[in-house]
ChimeraX commands (.cxc) that place a marker at each C-alpha (Angstrom):
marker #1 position 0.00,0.00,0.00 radius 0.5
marker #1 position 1.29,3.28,-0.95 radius 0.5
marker #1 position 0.93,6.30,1.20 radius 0.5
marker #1 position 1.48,10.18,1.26 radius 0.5
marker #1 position 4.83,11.10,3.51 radius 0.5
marker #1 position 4.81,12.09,6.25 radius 0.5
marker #1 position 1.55,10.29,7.38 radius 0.5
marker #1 position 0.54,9.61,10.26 radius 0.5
marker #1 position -0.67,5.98,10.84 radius 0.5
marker #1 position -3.80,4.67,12.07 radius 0.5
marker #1 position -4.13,0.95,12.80 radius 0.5
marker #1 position -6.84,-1.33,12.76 radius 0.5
marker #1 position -6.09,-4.15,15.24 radius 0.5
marker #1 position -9.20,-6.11,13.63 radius 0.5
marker #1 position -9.13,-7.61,10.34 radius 0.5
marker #1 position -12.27,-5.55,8.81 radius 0.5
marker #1 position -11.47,-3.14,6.46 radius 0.5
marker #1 position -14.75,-1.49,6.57 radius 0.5
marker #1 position -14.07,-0.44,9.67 radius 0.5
marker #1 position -10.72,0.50,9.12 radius 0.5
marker #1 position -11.95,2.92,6.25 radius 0.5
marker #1 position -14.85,4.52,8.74 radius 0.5
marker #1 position -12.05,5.16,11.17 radius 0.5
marker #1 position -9.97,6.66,8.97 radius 0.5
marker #1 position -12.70,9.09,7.34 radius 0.5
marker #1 position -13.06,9.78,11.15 radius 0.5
marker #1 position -9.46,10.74,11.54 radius 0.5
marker #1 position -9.06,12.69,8.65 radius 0.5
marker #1 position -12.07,14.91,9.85 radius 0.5
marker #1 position -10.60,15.55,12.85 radius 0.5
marker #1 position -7.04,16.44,11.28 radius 0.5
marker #1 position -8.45,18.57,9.25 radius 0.5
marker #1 position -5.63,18.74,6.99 radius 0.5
marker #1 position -3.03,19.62,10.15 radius 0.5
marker #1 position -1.41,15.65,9.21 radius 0.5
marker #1 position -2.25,13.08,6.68 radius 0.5
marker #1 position -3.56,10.40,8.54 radius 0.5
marker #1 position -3.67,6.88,6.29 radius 0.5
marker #1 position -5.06,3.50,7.93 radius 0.5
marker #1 position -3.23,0.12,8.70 radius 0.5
marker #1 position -5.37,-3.19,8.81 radius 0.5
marker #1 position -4.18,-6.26,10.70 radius 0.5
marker #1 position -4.72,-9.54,8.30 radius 0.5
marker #1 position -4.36,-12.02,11.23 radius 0.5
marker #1 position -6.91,-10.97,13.87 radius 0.5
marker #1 position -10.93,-11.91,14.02 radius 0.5
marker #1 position -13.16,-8.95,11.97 radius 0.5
marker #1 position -13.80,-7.14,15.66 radius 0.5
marker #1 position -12.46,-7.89,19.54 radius 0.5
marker #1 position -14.37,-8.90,21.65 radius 0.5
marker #1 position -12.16,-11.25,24.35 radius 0.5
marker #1 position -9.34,-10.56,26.60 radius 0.5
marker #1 position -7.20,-13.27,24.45 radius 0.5
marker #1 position -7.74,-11.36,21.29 radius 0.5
marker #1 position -6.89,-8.36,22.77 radius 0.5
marker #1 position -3.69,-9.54,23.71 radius 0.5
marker #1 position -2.92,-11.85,20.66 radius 0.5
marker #1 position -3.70,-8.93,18.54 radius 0.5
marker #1 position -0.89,-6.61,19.81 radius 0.5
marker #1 position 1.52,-8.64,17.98 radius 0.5
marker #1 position 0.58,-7.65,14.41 radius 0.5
marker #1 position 0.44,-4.15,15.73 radius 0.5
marker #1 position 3.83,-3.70,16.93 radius 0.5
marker #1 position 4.83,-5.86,13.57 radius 0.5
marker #1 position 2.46,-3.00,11.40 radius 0.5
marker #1 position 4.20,0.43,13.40 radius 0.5
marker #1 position 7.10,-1.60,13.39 radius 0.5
marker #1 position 7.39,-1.72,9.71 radius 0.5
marker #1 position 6.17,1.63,9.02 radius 0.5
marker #1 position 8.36,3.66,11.69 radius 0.5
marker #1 position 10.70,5.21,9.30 radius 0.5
marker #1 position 7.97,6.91,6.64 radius 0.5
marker #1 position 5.25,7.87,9.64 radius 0.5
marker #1 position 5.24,10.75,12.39 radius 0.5
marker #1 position 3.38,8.93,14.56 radius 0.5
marker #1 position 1.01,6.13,15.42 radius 0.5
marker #1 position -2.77,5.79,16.79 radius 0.5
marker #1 position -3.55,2.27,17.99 radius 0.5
marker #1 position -7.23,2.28,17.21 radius 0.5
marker #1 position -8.70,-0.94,19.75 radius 0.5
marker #1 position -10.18,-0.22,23.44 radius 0.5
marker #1 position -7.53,-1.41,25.26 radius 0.5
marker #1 position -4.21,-0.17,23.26 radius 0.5
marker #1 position -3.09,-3.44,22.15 radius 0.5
marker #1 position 0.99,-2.88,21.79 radius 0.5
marker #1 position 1.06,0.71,22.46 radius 0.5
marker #1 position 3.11,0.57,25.61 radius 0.5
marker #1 position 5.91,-1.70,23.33 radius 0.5
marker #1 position 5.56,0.99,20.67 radius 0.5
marker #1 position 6.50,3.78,22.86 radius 0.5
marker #1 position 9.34,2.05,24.39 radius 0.5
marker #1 position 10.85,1.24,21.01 radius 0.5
marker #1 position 9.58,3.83,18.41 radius 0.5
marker #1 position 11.02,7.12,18.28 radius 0.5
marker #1 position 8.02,8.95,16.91 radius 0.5
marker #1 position 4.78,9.35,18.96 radius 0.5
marker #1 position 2.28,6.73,19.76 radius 0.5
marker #1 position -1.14,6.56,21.53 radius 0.5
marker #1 position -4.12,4.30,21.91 radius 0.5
marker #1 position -7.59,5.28,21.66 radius 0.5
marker #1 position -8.14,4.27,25.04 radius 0.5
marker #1 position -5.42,6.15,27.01 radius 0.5
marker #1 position -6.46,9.06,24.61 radius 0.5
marker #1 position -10.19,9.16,25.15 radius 0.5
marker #1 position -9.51,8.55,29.37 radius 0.5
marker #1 position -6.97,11.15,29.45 radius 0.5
marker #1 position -9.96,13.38,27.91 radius 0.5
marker #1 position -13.22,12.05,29.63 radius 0.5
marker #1 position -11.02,12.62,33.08 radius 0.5
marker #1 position -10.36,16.23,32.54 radius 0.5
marker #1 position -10.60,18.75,34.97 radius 0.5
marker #1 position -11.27,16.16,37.48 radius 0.5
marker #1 position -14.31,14.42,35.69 radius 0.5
marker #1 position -15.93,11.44,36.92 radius 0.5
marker #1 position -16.17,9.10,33.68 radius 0.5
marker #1 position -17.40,5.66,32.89 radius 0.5
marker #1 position -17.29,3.60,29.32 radius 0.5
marker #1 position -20.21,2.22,27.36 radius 0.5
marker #1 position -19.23,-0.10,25.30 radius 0.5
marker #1 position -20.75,-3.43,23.51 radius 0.5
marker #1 position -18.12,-5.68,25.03 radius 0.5
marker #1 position -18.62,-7.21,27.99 radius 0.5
marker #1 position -15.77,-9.65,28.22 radius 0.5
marker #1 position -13.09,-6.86,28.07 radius 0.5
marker #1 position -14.37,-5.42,30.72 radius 0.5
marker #1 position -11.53,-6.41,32.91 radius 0.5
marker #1 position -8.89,-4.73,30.12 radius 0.5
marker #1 position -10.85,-1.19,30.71 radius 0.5
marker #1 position -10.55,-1.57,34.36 radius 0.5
marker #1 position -7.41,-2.52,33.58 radius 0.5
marker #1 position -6.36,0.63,31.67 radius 0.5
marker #1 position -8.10,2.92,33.98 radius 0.5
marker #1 position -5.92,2.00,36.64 radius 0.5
marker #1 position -2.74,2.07,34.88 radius 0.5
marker #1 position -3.20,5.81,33.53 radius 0.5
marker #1 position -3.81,6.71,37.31 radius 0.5
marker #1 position -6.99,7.22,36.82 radius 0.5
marker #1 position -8.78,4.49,38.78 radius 0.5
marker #1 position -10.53,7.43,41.39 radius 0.5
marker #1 position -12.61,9.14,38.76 radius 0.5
marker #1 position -13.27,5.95,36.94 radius 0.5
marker #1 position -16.74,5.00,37.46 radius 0.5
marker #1 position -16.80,1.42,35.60 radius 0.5
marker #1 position -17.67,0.19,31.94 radius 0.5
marker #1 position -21.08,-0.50,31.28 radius 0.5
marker #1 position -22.42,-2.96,28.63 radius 0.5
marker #1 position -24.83,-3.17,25.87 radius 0.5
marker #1 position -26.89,-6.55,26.09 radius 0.5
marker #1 position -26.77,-9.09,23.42 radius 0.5
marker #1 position -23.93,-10.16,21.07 radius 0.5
marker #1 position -21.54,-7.40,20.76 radius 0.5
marker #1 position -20.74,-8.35,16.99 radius 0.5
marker #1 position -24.37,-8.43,15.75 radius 0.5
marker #1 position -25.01,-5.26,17.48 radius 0.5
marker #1 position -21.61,-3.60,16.12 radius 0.5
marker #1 position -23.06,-4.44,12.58 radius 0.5
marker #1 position -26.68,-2.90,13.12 radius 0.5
marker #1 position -26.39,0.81,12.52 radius 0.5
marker #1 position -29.56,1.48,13.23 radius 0.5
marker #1 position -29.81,-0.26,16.30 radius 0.5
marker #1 position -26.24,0.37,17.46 radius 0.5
marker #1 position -26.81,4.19,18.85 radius 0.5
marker #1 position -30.19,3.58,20.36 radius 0.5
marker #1 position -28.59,0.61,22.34 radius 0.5
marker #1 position -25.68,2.47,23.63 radius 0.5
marker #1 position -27.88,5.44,24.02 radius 0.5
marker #1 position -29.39,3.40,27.04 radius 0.5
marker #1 position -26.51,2.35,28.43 radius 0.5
marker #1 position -24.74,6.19,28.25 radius 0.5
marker #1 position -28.18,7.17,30.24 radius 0.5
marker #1 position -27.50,4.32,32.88 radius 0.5
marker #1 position -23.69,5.68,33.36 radius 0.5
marker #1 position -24.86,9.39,33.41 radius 0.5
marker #1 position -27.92,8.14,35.78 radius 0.5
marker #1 position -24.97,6.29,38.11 radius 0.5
marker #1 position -22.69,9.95,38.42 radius 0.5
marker #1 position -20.66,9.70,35.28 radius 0.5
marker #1 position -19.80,13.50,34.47 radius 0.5
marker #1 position -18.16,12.33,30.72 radius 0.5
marker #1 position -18.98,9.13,29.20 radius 0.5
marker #1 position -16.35,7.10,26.85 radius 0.5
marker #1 position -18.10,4.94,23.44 radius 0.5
marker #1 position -15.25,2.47,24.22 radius 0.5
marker #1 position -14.49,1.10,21.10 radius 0.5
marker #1 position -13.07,1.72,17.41 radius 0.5
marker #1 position -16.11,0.31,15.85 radius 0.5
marker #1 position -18.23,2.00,17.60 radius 0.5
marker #1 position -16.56,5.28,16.38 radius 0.5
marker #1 position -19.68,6.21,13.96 radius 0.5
marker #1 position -22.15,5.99,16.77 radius 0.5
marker #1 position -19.97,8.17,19.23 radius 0.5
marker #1 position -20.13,10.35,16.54 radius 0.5
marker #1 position -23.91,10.49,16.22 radius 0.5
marker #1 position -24.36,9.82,20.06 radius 0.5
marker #1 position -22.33,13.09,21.14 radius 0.5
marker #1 position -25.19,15.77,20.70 radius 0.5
marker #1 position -28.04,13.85,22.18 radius 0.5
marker #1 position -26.63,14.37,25.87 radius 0.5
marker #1 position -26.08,16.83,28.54 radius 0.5
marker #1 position -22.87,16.28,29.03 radius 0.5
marker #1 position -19.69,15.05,27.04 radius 0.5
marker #1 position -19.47,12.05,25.05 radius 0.5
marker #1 position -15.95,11.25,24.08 radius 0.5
marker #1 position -15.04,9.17,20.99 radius 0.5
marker #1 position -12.01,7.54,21.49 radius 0.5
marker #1 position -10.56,8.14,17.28 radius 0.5
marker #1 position -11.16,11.74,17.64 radius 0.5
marker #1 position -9.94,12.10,21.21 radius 0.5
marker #1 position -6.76,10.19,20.15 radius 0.5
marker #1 position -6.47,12.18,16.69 radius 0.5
marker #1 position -6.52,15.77,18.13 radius 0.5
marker #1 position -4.12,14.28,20.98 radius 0.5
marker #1 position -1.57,12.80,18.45 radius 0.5
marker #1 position -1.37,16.46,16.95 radius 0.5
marker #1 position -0.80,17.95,19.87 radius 0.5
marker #1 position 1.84,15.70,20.91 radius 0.5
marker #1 position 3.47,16.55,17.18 radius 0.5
marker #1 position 2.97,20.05,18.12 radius 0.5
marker #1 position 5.01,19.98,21.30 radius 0.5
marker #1 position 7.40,17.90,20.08 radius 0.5
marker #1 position 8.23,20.79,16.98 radius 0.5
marker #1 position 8.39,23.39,19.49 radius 0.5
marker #1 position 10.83,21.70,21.49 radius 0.5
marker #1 position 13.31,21.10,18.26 radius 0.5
marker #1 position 12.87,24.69,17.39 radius 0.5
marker #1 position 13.97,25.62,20.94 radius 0.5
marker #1 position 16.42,23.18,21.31 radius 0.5
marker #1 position 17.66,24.36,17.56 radius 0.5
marker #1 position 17.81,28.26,18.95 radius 0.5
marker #1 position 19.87,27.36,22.41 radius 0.5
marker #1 position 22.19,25.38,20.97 radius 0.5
marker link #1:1,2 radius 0.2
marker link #1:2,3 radius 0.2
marker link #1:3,4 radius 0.2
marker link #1:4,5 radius 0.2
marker link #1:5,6 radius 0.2
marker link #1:6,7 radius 0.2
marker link #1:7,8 radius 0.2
marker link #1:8,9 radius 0.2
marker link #1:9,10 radius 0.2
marker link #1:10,11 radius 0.2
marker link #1:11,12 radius 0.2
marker link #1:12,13 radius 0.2
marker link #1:13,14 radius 0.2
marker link #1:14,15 radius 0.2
marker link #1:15,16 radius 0.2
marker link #1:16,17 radius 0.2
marker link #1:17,18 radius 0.2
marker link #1:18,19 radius 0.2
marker link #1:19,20 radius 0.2
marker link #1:20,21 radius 0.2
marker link #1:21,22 radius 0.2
marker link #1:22,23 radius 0.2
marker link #1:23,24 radius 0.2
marker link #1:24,25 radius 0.2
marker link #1:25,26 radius 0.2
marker link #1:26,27 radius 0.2
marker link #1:27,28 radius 0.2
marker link #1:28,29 radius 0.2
marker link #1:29,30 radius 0.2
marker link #1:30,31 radius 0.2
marker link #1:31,32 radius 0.2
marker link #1:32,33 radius 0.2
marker link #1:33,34 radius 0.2
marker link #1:34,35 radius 0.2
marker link #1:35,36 radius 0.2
marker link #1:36,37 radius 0.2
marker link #1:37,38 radius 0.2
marker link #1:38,39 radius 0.2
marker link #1:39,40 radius 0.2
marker link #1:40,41 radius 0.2
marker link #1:41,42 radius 0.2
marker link #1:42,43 radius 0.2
marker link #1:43,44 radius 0.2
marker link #1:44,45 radius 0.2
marker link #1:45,46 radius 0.2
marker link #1:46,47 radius 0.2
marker link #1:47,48 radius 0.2
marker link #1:48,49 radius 0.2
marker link #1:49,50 radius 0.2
marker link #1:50,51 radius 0.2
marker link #1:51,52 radius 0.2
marker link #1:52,53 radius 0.2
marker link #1:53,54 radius 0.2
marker link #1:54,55 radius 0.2
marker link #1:55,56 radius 0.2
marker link #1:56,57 radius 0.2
marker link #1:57,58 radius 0.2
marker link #1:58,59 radius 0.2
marker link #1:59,60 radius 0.2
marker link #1:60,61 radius 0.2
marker link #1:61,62 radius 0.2
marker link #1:62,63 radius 0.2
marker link #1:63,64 radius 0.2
marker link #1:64,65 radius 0.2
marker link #1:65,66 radius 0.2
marker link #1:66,67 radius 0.2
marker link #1:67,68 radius 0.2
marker link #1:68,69 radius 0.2
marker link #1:69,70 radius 0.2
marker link #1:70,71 radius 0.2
marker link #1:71,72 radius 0.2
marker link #1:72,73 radius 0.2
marker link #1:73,74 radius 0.2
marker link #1:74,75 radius 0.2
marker link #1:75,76 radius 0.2
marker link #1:76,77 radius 0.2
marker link #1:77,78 radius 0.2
marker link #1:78,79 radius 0.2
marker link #1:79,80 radius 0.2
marker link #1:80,81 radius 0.2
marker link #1:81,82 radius 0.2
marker link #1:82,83 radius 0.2
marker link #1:83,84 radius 0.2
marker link #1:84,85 radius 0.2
marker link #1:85,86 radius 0.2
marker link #1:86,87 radius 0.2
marker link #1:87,88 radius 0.2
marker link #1:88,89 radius 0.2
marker link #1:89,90 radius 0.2
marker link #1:90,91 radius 0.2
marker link #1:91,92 radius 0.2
marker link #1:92,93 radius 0.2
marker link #1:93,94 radius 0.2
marker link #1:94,95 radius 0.2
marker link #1:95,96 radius 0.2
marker link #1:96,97 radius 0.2
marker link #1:97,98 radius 0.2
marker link #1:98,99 radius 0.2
marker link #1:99,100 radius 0.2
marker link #1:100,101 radius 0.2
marker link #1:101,102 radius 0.2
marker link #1:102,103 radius 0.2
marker link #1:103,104 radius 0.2
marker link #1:104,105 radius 0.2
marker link #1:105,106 radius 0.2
marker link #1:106,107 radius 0.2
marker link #1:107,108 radius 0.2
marker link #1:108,109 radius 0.2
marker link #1:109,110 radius 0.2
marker link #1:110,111 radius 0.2
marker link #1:111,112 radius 0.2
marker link #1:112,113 radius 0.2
marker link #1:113,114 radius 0.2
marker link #1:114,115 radius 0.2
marker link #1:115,116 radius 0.2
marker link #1:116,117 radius 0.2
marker link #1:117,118 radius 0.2
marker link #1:118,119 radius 0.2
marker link #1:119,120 radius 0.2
marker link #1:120,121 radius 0.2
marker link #1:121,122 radius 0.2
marker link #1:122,123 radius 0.2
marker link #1:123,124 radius 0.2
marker link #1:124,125 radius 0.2
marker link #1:125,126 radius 0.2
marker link #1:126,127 radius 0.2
marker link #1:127,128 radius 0.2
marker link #1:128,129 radius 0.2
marker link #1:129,130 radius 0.2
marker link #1:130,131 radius 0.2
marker link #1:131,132 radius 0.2
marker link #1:132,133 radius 0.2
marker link #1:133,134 radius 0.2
marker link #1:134,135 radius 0.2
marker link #1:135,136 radius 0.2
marker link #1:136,137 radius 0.2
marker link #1:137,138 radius 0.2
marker link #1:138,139 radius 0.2
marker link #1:139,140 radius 0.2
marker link #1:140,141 radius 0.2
marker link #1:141,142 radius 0.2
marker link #1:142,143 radius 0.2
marker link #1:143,144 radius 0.2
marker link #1:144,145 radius 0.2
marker link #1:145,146 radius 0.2
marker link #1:146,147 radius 0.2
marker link #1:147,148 radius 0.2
marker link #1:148,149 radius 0.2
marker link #1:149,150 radius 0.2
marker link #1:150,151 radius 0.2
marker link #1:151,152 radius 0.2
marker link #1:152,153 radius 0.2
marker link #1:153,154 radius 0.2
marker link #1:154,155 radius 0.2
marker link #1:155,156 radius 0.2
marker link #1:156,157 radius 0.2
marker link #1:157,158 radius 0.2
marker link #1:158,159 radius 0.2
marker link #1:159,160 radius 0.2
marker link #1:160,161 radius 0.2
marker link #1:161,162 radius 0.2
marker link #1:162,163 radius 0.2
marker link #1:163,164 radius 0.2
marker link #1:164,165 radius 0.2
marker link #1:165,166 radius 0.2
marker link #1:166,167 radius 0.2
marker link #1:167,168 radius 0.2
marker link #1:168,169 radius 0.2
marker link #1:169,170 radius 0.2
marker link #1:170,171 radius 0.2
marker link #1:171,172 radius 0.2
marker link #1:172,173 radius 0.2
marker link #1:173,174 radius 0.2
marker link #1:174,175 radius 0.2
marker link #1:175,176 radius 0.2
marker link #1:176,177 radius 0.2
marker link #1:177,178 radius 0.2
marker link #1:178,179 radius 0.2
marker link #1:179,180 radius 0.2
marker link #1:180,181 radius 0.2
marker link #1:181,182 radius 0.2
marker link #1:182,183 radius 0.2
marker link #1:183,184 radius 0.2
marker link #1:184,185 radius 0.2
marker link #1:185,186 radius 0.2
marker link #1:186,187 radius 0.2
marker link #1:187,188 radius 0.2
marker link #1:188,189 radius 0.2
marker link #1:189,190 radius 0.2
marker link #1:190,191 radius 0.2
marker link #1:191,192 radius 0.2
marker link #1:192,193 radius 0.2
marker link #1:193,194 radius 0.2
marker link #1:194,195 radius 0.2
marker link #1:195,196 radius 0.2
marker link #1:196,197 radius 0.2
marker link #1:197,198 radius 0.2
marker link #1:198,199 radius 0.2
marker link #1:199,200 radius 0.2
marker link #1:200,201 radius 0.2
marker link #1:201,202 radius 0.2
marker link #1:202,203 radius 0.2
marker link #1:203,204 radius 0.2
marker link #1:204,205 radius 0.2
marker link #1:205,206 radius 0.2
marker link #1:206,207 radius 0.2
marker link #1:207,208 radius 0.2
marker link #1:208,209 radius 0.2
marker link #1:209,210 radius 0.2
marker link #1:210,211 radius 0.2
marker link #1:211,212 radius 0.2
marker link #1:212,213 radius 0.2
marker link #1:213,214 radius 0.2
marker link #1:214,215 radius 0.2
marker link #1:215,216 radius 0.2
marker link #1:216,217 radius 0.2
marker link #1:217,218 radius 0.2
marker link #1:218,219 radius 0.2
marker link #1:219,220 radius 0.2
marker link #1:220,221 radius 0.2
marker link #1:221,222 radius 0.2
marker link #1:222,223 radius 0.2
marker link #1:223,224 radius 0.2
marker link #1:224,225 radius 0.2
marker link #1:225,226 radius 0.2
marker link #1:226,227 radius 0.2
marker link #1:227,228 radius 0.2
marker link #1:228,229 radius 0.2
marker link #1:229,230 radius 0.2
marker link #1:230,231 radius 0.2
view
């Protein structure tokens, strides 16, 4: 696949590229022309995650996929709830890397937000809490909350999609939740459409991890051009 330079790169830790192509129409949105952002899809993964194993067996093609494309990218948005290789990536790449996850925390927890997910997913449950905790965040964290029925049927309804996690953003804003997370890259259309039908903020996790990328570009140029003028 050939792609514009510098890029940055989005990947798609499931094998669908439909979804891939709605998260990158997403991402460029939100870029707005401030960094060409081109997608990545794994090959060896299932279509969408929905287990703890997958999670984790997925992170391998990811680190292989940034890996590979290190030296032509400026940085690198892992695009499944739960960051699959991201904390390799930053150890190893030079350029910068984030996960939708961290990224859409980091924003729902602002300003000392309480925040909870709602996601379709219940048997990654234990990876949010997971997360959560290691961003520091585990005292605003209010829990993930779960859409009922098979996440992969519902994922693939876009009708029924919003109106399901609809409900289950009103139970988290009903139990406290000051932000709510749509935890998941799939579920990045129906964040979309979800974020003006509530009171208070709905965070989707390709945006929040988009505009955060860019700003971590941005610092990153100002401290070469003041490095550049002290030395």
């Amino acid at each position: 696949m050939k792609m514009a330079a510098p890029y940055a790169l989005l990947i798609n830790p499931n094998s669908s590229h439909t979804t891939s192509e709605m998260m990158l129409d997403i991402a460029r949105r939100v870029a707005d022309g401030r960094v060409n952002m081109e997608v990545a899809t794994a090959t060896r993964n299932p279509t969408m995650i929905v287990t703890y194993e997958q999670l984790q067996a997925s992170a391998k093609q990811v680190i292989e996929i940034a890996t590979e494309s290190a030296s032509q990218c400026v940085g690198v948005i892992v695009s499944a709830f739960g960051d699959p290789g991201a904390a390799t990536l930053k150890q190893n790449l030079s350029v910068p890397v984030i996960g939708i996850c961290e990224a859409s925390m980091l924003e729902a927890s602002r300003g000392g937000r309480k925040f909870a997910v709602a996601t379709v997913t219940p048997d990654l449950i234990e990876a949010i809490d997971r997360r959560a905790h290691q961003l520091g965040l585990s005292e605003l964290f209010m829990g993930t909350y779960c859409t009922a029925g098979d996440p992969e049927i519902l994922a693939n309804d876009p009708s029924r999609l919003p109106q399901e996690l609809g409900k289950t953003v009103r139970i988290c804003i009903d139990a406290g939740a000051e932000a709510v997370i749509i935890g998941g890259g799939p579920l990045g259309q129906a964040a979309e459409t979800l974020q003006p039908m509530f009171e208070i903020p709905i965070i989707a996790p390709i945006s929040s991890a988009v505009q955060q990328l860019i700003n971590m570009l941005n610092d990153s140029k100002s401290f070469s051009r003041a490095y550049k003028n002290n030395n």
